[in-house]
C-alpha positions in Angstrom: 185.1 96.8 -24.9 187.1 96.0 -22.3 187.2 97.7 -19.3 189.8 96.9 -17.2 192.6 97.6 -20.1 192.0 101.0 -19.4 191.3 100.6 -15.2 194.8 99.7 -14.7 196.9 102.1 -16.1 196.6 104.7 -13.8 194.5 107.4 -14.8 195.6 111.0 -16.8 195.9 113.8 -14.0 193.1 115.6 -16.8 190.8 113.1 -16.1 188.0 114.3 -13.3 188.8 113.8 -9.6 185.9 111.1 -9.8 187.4 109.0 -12.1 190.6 109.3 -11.2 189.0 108.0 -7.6 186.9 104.9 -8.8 187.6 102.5 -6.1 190.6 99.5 -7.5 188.9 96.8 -4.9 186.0 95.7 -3.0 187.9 97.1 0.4 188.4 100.6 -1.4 184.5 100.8 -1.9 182.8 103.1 0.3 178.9 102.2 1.3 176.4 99.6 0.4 178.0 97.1 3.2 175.0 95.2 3.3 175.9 93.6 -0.1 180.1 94.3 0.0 180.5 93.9 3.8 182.1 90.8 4.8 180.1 87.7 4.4 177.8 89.8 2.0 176.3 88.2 -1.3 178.2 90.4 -3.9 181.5 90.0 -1.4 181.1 86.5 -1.3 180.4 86.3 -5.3 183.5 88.3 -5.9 185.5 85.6 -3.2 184.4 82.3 -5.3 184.7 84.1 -8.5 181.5 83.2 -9.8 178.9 86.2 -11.0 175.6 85.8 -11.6 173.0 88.0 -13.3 171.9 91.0 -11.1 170.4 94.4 -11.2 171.5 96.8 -9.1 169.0 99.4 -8.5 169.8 102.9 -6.9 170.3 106.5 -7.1 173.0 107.9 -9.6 177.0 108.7 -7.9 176.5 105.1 -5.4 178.9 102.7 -7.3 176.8 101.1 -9.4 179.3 100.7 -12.5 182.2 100.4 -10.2 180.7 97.6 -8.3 180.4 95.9 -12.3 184.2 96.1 -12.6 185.1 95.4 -9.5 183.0 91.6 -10.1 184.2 91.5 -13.3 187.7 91.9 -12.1 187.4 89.0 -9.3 185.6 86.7 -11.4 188.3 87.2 -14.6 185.6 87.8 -17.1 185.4 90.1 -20.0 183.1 93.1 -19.7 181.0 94.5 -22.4 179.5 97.5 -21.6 176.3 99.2 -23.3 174.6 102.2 -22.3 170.9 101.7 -22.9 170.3 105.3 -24.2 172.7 104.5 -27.2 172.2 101.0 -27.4 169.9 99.1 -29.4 168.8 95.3 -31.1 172.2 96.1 -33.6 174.4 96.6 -30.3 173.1 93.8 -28.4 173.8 91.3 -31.3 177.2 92.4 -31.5 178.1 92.1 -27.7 176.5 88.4 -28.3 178.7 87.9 -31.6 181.7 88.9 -29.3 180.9 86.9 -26.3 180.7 83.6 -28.7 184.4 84.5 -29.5 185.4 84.4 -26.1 186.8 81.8 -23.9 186.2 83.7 -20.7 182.7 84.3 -19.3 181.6 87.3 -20.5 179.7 90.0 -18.3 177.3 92.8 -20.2 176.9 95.6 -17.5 174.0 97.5 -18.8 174.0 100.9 -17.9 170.1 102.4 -17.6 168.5 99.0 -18.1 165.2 100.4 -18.1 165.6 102.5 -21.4 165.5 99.2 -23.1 162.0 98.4 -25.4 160.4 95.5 -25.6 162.1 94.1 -28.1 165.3 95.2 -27.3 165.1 93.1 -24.1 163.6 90.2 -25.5 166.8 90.6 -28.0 169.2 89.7 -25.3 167.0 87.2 -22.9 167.8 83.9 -24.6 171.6 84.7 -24.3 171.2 85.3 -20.7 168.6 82.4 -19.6 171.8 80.1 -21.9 174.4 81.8 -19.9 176.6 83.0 -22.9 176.4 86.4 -21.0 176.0 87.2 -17.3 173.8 90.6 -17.2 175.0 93.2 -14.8 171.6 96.0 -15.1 172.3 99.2 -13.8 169.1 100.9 -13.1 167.6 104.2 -11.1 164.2 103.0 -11.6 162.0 100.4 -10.1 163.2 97.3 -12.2 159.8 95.9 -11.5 157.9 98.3 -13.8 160.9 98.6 -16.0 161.9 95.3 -16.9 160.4 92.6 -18.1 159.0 89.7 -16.1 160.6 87.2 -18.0 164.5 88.9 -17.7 163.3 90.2 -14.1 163.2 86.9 -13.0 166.6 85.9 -14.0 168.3 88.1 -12.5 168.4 89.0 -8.5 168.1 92.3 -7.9 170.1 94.0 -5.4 169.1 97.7 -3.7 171.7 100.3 -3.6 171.3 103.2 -0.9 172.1 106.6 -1.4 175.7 107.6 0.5 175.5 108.5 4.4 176.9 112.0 5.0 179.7 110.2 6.5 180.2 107.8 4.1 180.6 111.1 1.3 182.9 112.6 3.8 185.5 109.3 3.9 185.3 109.6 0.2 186.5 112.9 -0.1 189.0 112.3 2.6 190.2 109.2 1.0 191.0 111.8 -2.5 192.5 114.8 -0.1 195.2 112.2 1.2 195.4 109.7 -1.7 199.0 111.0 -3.9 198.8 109.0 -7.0 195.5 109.1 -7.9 193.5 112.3 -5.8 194.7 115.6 -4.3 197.1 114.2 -1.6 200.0 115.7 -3.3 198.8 119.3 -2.8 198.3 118.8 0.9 195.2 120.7 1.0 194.2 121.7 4.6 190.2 121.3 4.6 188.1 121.1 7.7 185.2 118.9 8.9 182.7 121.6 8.7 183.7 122.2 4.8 183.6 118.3 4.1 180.2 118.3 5.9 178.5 121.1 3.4 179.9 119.7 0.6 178.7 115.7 1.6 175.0 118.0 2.2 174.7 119.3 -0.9 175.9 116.0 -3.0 172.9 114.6 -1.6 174.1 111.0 -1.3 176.0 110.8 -4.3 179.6 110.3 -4.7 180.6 111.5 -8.3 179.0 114.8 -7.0 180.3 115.2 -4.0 183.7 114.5 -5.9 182.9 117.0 -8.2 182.3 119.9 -5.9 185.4 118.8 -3.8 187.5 119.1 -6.9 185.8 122.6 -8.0 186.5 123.7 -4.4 190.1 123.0 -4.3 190.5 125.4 -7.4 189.6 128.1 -4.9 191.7 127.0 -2.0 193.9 130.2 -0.1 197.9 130.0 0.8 198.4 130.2 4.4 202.0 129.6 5.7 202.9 127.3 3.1 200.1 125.4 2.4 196.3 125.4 0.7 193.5 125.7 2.9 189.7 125.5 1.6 187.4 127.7 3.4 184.0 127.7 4.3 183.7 131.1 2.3 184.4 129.9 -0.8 181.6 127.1 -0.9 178.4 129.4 -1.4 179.8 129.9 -4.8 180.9 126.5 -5.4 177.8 124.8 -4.1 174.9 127.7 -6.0 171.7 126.8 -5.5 170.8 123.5 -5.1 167.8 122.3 -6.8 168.4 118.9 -7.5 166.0 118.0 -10.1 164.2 114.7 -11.3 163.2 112.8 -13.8 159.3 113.8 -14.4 158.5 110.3 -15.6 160.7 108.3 -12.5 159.9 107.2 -9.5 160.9 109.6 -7.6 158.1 112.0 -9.2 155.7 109.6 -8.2 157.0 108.8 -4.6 156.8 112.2 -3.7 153.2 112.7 -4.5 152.4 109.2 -2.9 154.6 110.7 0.1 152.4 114.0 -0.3 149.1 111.7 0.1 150.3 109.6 2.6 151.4 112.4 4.6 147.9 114.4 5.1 145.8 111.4 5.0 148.0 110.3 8.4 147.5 114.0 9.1 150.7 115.3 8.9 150.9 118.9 7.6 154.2 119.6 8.1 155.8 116.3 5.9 153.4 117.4 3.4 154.9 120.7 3.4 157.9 119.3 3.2 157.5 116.7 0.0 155.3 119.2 -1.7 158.2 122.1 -1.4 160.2 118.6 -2.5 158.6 118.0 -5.2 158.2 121.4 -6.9 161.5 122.6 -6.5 162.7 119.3 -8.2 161.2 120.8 -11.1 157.3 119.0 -10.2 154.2 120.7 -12.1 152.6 122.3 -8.7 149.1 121.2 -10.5 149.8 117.8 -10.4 150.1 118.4 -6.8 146.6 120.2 -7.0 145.0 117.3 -9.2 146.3 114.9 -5.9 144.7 116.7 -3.1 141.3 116.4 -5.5 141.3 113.2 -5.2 142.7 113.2 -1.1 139.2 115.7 -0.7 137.1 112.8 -1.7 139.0 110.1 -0.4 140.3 111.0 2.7 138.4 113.7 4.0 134.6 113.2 2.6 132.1 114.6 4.2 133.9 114.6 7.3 134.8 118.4 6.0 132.3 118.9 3.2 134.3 122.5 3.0 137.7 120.3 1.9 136.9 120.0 -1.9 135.3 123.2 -2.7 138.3 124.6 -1.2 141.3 122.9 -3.2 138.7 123.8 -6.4 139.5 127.6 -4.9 143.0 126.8 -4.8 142.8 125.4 -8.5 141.6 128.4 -10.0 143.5 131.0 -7.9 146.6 129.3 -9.3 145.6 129.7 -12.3 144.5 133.5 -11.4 147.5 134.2 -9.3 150.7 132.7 -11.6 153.0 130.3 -9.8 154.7 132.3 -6.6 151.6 133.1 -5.3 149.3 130.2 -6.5 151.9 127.8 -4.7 150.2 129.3 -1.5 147.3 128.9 -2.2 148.1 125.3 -3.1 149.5 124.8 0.4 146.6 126.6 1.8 144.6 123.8 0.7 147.1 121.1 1.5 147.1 122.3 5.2 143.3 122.1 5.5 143.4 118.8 3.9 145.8 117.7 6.6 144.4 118.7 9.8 140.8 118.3 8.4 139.0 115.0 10.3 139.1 112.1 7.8 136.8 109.2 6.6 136.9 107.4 3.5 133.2 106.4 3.8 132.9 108.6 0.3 135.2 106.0 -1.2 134.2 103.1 0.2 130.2 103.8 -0.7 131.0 104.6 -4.5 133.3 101.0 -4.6 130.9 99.4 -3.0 128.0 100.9 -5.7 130.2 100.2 -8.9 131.0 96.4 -7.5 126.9 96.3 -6.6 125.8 97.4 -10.3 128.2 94.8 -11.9 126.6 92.1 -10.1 123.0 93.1 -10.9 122.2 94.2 -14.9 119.2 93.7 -14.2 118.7 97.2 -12.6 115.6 99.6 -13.6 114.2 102.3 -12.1 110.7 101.8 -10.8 107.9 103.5 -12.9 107.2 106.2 -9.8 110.9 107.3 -10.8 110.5 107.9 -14.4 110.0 111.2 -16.3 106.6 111.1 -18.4 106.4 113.8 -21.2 104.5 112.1 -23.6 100.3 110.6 -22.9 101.9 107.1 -23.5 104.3 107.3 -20.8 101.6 108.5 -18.6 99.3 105.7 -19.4 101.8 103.2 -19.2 102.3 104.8 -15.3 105.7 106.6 -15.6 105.7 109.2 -12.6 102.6 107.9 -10.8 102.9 107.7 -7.3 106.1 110.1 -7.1 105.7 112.1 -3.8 107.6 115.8 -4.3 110.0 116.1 -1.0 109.2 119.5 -0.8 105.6 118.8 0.2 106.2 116.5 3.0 106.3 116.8 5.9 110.3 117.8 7.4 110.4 117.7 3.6 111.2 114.0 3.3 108.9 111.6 1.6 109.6 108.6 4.5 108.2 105.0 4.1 110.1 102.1 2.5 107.5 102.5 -0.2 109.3 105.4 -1.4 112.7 104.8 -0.9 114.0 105.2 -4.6 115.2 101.9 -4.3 114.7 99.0 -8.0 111.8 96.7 -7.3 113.0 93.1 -6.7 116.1 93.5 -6.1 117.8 93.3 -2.4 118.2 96.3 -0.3 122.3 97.8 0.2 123.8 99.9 1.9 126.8 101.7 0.7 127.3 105.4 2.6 128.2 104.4 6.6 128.8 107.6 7.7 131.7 107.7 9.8 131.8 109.4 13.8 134.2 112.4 12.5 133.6 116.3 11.5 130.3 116.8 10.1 129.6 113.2 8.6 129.0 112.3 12.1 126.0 114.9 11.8 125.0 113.4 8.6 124.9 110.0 10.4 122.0 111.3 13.1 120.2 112.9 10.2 120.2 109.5 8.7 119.2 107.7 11.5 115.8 110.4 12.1 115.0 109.3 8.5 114.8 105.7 9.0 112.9 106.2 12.3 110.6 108.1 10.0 110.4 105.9 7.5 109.7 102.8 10.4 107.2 105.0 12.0 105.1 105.5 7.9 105.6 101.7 7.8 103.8 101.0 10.8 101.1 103.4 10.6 97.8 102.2 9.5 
């Protein structure tokens, strides 16, 4: 199918305001001027005429398609395009059949490259690594997780950015004065402060703010003679804005890294802030719980025993309370987490176990250790020697000889107490102990 047929006709007034405004050339396009800008690699691909295999990788509504025509265009290819969600082995094959037919290069822009299996990828990497197609990938997902190594690395992938408020705003400018192809017949009278909810609620992406724009204008008031759009009318244009994700993205998984990152730096307030984020985007708020589980252990430790016994509390009074209110007492929890002193001694001693264990399989606890409920066991010497803590002195049995630790095998240390909250007391009750146990070694 191709494209550009289509592109330069002018578009059916019917057709939506953000089709109708799909940029024509690389000096129409609006944003990503670190790879259009002058001197720029996809501006300089589209000067020699000569496109190679990309992925562009970005949020939905920031001309990802339209930068695929507008290469296409300058390098006088034909473009195929698939959608990955429809697509499969069949479609590929016949996009290949096509492009052996064709005299011009041939350019596959791949819409959602990262719905493609396995095998559907693996359908279309020989044709691209020969160079019968040039791959254009569209993708809003990290292509390095998405797509495989082999077709990842024959193709460069390029980072699109979500649009600057500003940048919306000379979009919707450029269709309010454009005649032939936007709104600039009507004349429409709209001021900055409109423009500047409108580019806020789009949230970085064109085709929306385009779309609210055009609904907008449908509610625009006469005043001497012409249309004028008013801030009124925008509360009911806009609704509520809950701009939702996809659950198995990356953005589900960058805002609970964000929510971790944030309270281990001790940061309360961005936590707030992802974790609000992130469940009005349509998050499970117990995936948010399950996270500061592991941030209790991790980050805090013993610094504040008191951390994971209370995100436990918040667990279960979630589960008591319903959603409104067990979101506050998920935040509760979050908050303590947050300002809570931190050490990740807890973490570091349990790696530093597991890594010790694999090393020695040799490992077996000394006979003093063992349980004996049977006459053999007791013969054989299981339990002999054991010394109950509870009738010692201080209630601690000191002396390396009873320090719990396998015979013949060298002596580790894994917990290091850190100097913060409450595991800086647990480091001087450590330290008595092993004066203790020096002072049992050297006694006669």
């Amino acid at each position: 199918m191709d494209l550009f047929d289509s592109q330069r006709a002018t578009p059916s007034d019917d057709a939506p305001l953000a089709y109708r405004m799909r940029p024509q050339t690389l000096d129409d396009y609006v944003g990503q001027q670190a790879l259009v800008g002058h001197d720029k690699p996809l501006r300089r691909m589209a000067e020699a005429g000569l496109v190679r295999s990309m992925i562009l990788w970005g949020p939905p509504g920031v001309g990802k398609t339209t930068l695929a025509e507008l290469l296409a265009r300058a390098s006088s290819a034909h473009l195929e395009h698939l959608s990955a969600v429809m697509a499969g082995v069949k479609e590929i094959r016949g996009v290949v059949e096509r492009a052996q037919q064709h005299t011009s290069p041939v350019i596959l822009f791949l819409d959602e490259i990262h719905r493609l299996n396995k095998s559907q990828q693996d359908a279309l990497l020989p044709h691209v690594e020969s160079g019968l197609l040039t791959l254009i990938g569209a993708t809003t997902e990290n292509p390095s997780f998405e797509v495989n190594s082999a077709l990842l690395s024959r193709a460069r992938v390029y980072v699109l950015k979500a649009l600057s408020q500003e940048e919306l705003i000379a979009v919707m400018r450029q269709a309010l004065t454009d005649e032939q192809r936007g709104l600039g017949k009507r004349a429409i009278i709209v001021e900055d402060d409109v423009l500047a909810a409108l580019a806020h609620a789009s949230a970085g992406d064109a085709r929306r703010a385009l779309g609210l724009l055009e609904t907008a204008c449908d509610f625009t008031q006469p005043e001497s003679g012409q249309e004028v759009l008013y801030m009124s009318v925008l509360a009911d244009v806009i609704g509520h804005q809950a701009s939702a994700f996809d659950k198995q993205g990356d953005a589900y998984y960058d805002l609970l890294s964000a929510i971790h990152k944030s309270i281990r730096s001790s940061r309360p307030d961005a936590a707030l802030l992802y974790m609000a984020r992130f469940i009005q985007g349509g998050g499970d708020p117990l995936d948010v719980v399950r996270r500061l589980s592991a941030i209790a252990s991790e980050d805090v430790g013993n610094a504040d025993p008191r951390a994971l016994p209370l995100v436990i509390a918040a667990w279960d009074a979630y589960l008591r309370l319903g959603d409104y209110e067990g979101q506050r007492a998920i935040a509760h929890a979050a908050i303590h987490l947050a300002v809570a002193p931190k050490s990740n001694r807890i973490d570091r001693a349990w790696n530093a176990a597991k890594q010790y264990a694999r090393q020695q399989p040799q490992i077996e606890v000394p006979t003093y250790l063992r349980n004996a409920p049977t006459r053999l066991m007791e013969q054989l010497g299981h339990g002999e020697g054991y010394r109950y803590a509870h009738n010692e002195p201080d209630g601690y049995p000191a002396g390396s000889a009873h320090d719990c630790w396998p015979e013949d095998l060298p002596k580790a240390r894994f917990f290091e107490p850190s100097q913060f909250g409450q595991e800086k007391r647990f480091g001087e009750i450590m330290a008595w102990r092993e004066n203790r146990d020096q002072e049992a070694d050297q006694a006669p």
